[in-house]
C-alpha positions as CSV (number, residue, x, y, z in Angstrom):
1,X,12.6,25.6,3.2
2,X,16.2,25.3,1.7
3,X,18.6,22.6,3.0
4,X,21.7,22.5,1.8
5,X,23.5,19.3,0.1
6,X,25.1,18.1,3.5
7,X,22.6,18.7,5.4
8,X,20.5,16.9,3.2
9,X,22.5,13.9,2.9
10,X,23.2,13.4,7.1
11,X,19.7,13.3,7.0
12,X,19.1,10.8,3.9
13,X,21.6,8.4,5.6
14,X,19.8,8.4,8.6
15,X,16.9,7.5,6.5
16,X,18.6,4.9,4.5
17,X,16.8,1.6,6.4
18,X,13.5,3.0,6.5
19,X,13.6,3.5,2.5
20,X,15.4,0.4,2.3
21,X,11.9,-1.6,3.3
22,X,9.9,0.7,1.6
23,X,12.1,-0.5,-1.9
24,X,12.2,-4.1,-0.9
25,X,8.8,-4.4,-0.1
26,X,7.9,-3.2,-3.6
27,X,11.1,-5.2,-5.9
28,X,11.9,-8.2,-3.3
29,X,15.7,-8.1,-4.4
30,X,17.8,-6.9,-1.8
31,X,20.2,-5.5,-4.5
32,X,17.0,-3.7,-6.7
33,X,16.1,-2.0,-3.4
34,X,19.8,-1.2,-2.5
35,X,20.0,0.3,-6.0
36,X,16.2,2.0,-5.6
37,X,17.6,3.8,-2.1
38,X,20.3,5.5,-3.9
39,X,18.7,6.7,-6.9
40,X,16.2,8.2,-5.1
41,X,18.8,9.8,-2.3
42,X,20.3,11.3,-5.8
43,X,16.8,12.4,-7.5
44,X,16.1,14.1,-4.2
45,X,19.3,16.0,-3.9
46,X,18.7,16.9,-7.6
47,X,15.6,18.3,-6.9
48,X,16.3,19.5,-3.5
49,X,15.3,23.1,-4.9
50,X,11.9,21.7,-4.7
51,X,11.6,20.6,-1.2
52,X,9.5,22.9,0.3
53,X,9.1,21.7,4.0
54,X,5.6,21.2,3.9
55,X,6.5,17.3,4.3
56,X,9.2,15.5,6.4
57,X,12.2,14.8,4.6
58,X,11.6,11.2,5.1
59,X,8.2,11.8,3.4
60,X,9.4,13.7,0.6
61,X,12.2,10.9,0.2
62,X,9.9,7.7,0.9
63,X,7.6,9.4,-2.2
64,X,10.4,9.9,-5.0
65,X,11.8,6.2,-4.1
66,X,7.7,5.2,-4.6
67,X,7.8,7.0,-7.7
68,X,10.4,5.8,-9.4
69,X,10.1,2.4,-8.8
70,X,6.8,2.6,-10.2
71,X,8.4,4.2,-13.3
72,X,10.7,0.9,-13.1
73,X,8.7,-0.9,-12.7
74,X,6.4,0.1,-16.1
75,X,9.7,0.6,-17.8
76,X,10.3,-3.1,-17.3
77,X,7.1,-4.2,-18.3
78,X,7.4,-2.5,-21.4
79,X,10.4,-4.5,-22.3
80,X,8.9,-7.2,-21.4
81,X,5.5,-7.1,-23.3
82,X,8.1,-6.3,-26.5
83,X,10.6,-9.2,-25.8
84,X,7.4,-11.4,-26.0
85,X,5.9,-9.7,-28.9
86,X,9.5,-9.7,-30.6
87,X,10.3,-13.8,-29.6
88,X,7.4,-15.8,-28.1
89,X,8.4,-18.0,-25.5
90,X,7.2,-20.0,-23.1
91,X,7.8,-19.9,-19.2
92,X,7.1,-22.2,-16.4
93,X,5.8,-20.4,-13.0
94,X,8.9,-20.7,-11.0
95,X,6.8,-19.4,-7.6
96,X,7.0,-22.1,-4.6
97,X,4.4,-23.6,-4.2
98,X,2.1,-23.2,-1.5
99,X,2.5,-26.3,-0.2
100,X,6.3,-25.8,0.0
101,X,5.2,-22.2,2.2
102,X,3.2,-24.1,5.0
103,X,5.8,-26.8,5.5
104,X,8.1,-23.8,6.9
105,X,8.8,-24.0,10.4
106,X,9.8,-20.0,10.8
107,X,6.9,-17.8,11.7
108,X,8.8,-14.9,10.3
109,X,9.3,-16.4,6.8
110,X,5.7,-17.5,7.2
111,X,4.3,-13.9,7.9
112,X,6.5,-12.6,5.3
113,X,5.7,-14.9,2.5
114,X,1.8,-14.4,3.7
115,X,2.3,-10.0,2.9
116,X,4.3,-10.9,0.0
117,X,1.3,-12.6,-1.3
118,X,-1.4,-9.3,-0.9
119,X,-2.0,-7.4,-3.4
120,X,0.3,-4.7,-4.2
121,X,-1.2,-1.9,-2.7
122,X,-2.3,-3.7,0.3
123,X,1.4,-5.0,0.8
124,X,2.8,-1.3,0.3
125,X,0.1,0.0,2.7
126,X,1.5,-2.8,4.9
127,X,5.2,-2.2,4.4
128,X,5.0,1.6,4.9
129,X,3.1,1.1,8.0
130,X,4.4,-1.7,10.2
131,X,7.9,-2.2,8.1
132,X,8.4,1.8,7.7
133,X,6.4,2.5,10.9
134,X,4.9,5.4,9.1
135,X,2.2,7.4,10.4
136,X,-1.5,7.2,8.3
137,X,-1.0,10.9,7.6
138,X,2.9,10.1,6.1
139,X,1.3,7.0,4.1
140,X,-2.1,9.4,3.0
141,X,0.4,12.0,1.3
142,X,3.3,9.5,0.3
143,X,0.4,7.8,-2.1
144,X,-1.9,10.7,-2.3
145,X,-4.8,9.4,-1.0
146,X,-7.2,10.0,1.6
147,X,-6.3,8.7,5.8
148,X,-9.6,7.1,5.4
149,X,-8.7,5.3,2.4
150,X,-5.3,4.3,4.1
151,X,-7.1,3.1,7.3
152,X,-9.9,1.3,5.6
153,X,-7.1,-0.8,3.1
154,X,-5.2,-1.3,6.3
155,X,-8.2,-3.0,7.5
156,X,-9.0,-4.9,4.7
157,X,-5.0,-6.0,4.7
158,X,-5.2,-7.0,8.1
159,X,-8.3,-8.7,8.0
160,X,-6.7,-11.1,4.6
161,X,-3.3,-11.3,7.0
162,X,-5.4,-13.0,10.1
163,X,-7.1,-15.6,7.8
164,X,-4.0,-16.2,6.0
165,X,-2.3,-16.7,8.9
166,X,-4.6,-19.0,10.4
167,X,-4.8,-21.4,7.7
168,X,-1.0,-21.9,8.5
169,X,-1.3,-22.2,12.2
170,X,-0.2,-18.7,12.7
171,X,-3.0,-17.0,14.9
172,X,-5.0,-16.7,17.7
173,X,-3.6,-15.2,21.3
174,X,-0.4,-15.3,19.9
175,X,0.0,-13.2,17.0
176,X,-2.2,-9.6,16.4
177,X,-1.9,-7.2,13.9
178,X,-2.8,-3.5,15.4
């Protein structure tokens, strides 16, 4: 399937907030993920020969934004396993604190800071799917892996999310993950 350049960027644009998430639920800096978005809209229109239709755009597009932050994302750890190696330093944990998290009024921040806190791939699987609202079939070939796989981590997310979010008062009748 060939799209041509305009085409292809209407259709990245109307994208743009969907793949923003997707970035910042990966980097958590609203400039990284700005900066994410756009090198991926580029990477895709350079490789827009490639596109074959057998995804959505928005899947083709959500995977090359995955894929190069996780190149970033090693790149950066790189440089930072040699900055350590080259000058040894030491660093404090700058994280709040958990106690600072549950003194938060705002159930939003509260539920935020609680997927923040899952492991990565649960917190992409997260992201993609309620943040994203992709579909288990987008997420299975997005990550390449199985719809079972992707349904069975959602599980396990949401299962961590409930007890999480009990422990801060955030449960019950009025709050259900789906």
């Amino acid at each position: 399937m060939q799209i041509d350049h305009t085409r292809y960027y209407d259709a990245a644009m109307q994208y743009y907030e969907r793949l923003y998430w997707t970035a910042y639920a990966q980097l958590r800096n609203e400039e990284d993920a700005r900066d994410a978005v756009q090198e991926a809209i580029v990477k895709g229109a350079h490789r827009l020969h490639s596109f074959r239709g057998e995804a959505q755009l928005s899947t083709w597009l959500t995977t090359i934004l995955i894929n190069y932050i996780r190149d970033e994302q090693r790149k950066a750890a790189r440089r930072r396993e040699k900055a350590l190696e080259e000058s040894p330093v030491e660093y404090s944990d700058t994280r709040e604190t958990p106690e600072k998290k549950t003194e938060r009024n705002d159930t939003v921040e509260r539920l935020m800071n609680t997927v923040n806190q899952l492991d990565d791939n649960l917190r992409q699987l997260v992201y993609l799917r309620y943040f994203s609202a992709l579909k288990i079939e987008e997420i299975s070939k997005i990550l390449d892996i199985n719809p079972g796989t992707v349904k069975s981590r959602l599980n396990q997310a949401r299962r961590v999310l409930r007890a999480e979010l009990e422990k801060l008062g955030i449960g019950g009748d009025s709050f259900e993950l789906q």
